[in-house]
N, C-alpha and C positions, 0 to 999 in steps of 0.2 A: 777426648773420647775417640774410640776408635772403630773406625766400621772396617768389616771386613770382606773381602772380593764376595766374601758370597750373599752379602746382602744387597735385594732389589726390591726396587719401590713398592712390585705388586703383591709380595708377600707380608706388607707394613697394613695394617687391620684398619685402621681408618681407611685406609684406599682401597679396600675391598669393599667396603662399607660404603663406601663414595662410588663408587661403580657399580654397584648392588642396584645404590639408591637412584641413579640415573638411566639404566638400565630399564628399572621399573617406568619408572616417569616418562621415558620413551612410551614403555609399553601403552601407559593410562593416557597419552597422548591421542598415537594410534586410534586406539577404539573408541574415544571421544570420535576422531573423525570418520572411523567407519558408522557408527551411531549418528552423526549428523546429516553422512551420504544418504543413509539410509533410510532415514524419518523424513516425512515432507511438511513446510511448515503450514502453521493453519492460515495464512494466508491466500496457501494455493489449496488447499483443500476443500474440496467439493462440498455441498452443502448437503447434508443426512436424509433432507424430504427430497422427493420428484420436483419436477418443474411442473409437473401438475398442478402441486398442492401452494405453491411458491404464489407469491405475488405479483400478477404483469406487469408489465410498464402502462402507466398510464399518457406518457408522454415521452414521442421518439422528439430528438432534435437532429441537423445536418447541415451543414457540410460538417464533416469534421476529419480533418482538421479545419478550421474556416479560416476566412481571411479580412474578409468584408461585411459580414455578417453572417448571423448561424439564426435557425428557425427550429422555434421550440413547439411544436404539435401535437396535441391530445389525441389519442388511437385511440380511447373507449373512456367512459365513465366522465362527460366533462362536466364541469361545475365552475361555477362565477366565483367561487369562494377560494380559489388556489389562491397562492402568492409563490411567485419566484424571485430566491437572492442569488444571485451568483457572487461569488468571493475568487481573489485571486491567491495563487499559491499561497501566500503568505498568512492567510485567512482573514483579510479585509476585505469586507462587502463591498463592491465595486459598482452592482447593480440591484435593483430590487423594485418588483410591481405586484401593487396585492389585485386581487382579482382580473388574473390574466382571462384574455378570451381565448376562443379554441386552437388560435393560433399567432403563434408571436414571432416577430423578426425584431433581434437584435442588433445593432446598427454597431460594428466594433471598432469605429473611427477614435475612441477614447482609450483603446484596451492595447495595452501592450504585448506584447507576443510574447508568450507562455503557457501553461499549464491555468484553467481554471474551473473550479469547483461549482455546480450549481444543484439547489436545495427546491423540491415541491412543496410546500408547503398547505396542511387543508386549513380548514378555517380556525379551529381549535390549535393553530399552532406546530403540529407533530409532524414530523417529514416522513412523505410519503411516497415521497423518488429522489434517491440523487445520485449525482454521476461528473463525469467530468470531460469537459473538451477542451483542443489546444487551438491558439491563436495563432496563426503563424502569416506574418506580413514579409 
């Protein structure tokens, strides 16, 4: 077979076709990431009601980050019938008191330094504050 000088790759129709097609695929690329800059996820997104109509807290805690212990405190509405679990990252209950009183210190001589999860619980079971604070020794 014989090719002749005047033949080049970019005139061969699969490689138009191949560059065509990669070209595109840039393009669909592209706007995939202008469309991700552009949208914010529901994570960070605000919540639709006011803070009016939202639910308080019923219970601040502090230091936090803490190191020695952290103080869980009822700011309005207290009741005998709470229960607090706290879990650590990994989602193993680490701690847990049912019928907390208005104010609790947690002693963190057994807690490893990390990120951990803590659950209000009312009597019926259904969590009605949770939040999270870090341990850092």
């Amino acid at each position: 077979m014989i090719i002749s000088n005047n033949f080049h790759i970019k005139n061969y129709l699969p490689f138009k076709i191949f560059t065509t097609f990669t070209t595109l695929k840039k393009i669909v690329y592209i706007l995939i990431l202008f469309i991700g800059i552009s949208t914010t996820s529901f994570s960070q997104a605000r919540p639709l009601v006011s803070d009016a109509n939202t639910a308080a807290k019923l219970v601040n805690f502090y230091p936090n980050p803490a190191t020695s212990n952290i103080t869980f405190e009822f700011v309005k509405g207290y009741e005998n019938q709470y229960s607090l679990d706290v879990f650590n990252f990994m989602g193993k209950k680490v701690y847990s008191v049912k019928k907390i009183p208005q104010r609790i210190s947690i002693i963190l001589d057994e807690f490893y330094r990390g990120i951990y999860i803590f659950q209000l619980r009312n009597k019926n079971g259904v969590i009605v504050q949770s939040g999270k604070f870090q341990v850092v020794k």
